[in-house]
Phi, psi and omega in degrees: 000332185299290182340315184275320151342269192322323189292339202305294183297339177293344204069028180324133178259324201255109167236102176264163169220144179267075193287178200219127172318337224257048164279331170287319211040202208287130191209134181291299198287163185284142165252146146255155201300014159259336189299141162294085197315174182173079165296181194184033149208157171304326179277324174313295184308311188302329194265316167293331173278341177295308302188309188281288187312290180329304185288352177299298193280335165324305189275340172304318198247030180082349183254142188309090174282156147228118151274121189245118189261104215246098181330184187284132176265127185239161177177160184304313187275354147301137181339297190318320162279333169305316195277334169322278236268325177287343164080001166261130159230155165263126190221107214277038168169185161273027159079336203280320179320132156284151172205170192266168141233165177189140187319155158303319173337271189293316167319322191279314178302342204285301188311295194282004164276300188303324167287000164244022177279320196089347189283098166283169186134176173266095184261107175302153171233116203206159174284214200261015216217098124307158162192182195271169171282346159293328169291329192283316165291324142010270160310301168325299191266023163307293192267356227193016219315346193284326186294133192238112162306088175255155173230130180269147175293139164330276188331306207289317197300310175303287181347298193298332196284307191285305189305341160276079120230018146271339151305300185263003169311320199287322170281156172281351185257151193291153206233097180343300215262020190302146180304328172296346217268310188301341196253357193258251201345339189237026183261149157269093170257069175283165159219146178313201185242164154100324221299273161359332217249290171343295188266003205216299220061043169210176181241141184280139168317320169236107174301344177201219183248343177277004178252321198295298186323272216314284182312342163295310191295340182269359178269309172308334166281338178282337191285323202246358184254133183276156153308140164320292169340342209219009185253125155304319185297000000 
């Protein structure tokens, strides 16, 4: 809140928030910009009462909101991929949910088009492509043979989950793995196609994951690699 305060006072005219699918929680249908939230993890709820309270003080003070409820955002500097580039994940269920994605690449064109449309509301955002996660490790190893998939049963996984979150409790640092996490990976979030273009009006650059993936592993390799100039060895 402090952010909209501050903004209250520069006289900001435009305010986005990077809003979150998991405000729905588990859902057979695909969602669109009429589905109703209804979270079912802590971070859902946490992201809808945010979401909510910002458009509250947005309209007390005259400024354009936006929210872009936004899917797993994938990139070469995500956890996910950091587990990618090691060539093993762990994946805290059996993978069979659909769920939305979209490049970091397009969240980020998403965002700043939206401060600079001036259009308020609230808007889901996704490429055209849901799929389960397992089609999403799929897609990877595609590109990727080395990469090895284990998938741990929920429990053991919740289990393995509540001790780092008892662990880093002891600590100042935040803990990568939180236990809330596990039920936000199995949860089911498709989305319809069209969204970008509906709420933002552009089309996203990687229409899906079979344009996203690829460009990522080649950004993790600029990513993970020195320039020659610059290798000792």
């Amino acid at each position: 809140m402090n952010l909209m305060q501050a903004a209250i006072k520069a006289r900001v005219k435009n305010f986005v928030f990077g809003g979150s699918l998991l405000v729905y929680g588990d859902r057979t249908q695909p969602i669109d910009q009429q589905t109703q939230p209804a979270p079912a993890s802590g971070y859902g709820r946490a992201k809808l009462e945010a979401e909510q309270r910002l458009a509250e003080l947005a309209a007390t003070a005259g400024i354009c909101f936006v929210s872009l409820r936004l899917p797993h955002v994938y990139g070469a500097h995500s956890l996910l991929f950091d587990q990618v580039r090691h060539g093993k994940v762990f994946f805290p269920g059996k993978g069979e949910n659909p769920f939305a994605h979209i490049h970091v690449y397009d969240a980020a064109r998403a965002l700043i088009h939206a401060a600079e449309g001036g259009r308020p509301g609230i808007w889901v955002v996704a490429d055209e492509l849901s799929c389960t996660w397992n089609e999403y490790f799929e897609t990877v190893q595609t590109y990727y043979p080395r990469l090895r998939v284990t998938h741990i049963p929920r429990t053991i996984s919740y289990v393995g989950t509540r001790f780092l979150d008892l662990l880093f409790g002891l600590t100042t640092q935040a803990n990568p793995y939180p236990s809330g996490a596990i039920s936000c990976w199995n949860l089911r979030l498709p989305v319809v196609t069209g969204t970008i273009r509906q709420s933002i009006g552009v089309e996203p650059k990687f229409q899906t994951i079979h344009q996203g993936i690829p460009a990522v592993l080649d950004d993790s390799i600029s990513f993970y690699w020195l320039p020659s100039n610059l290798d000792r060895l």
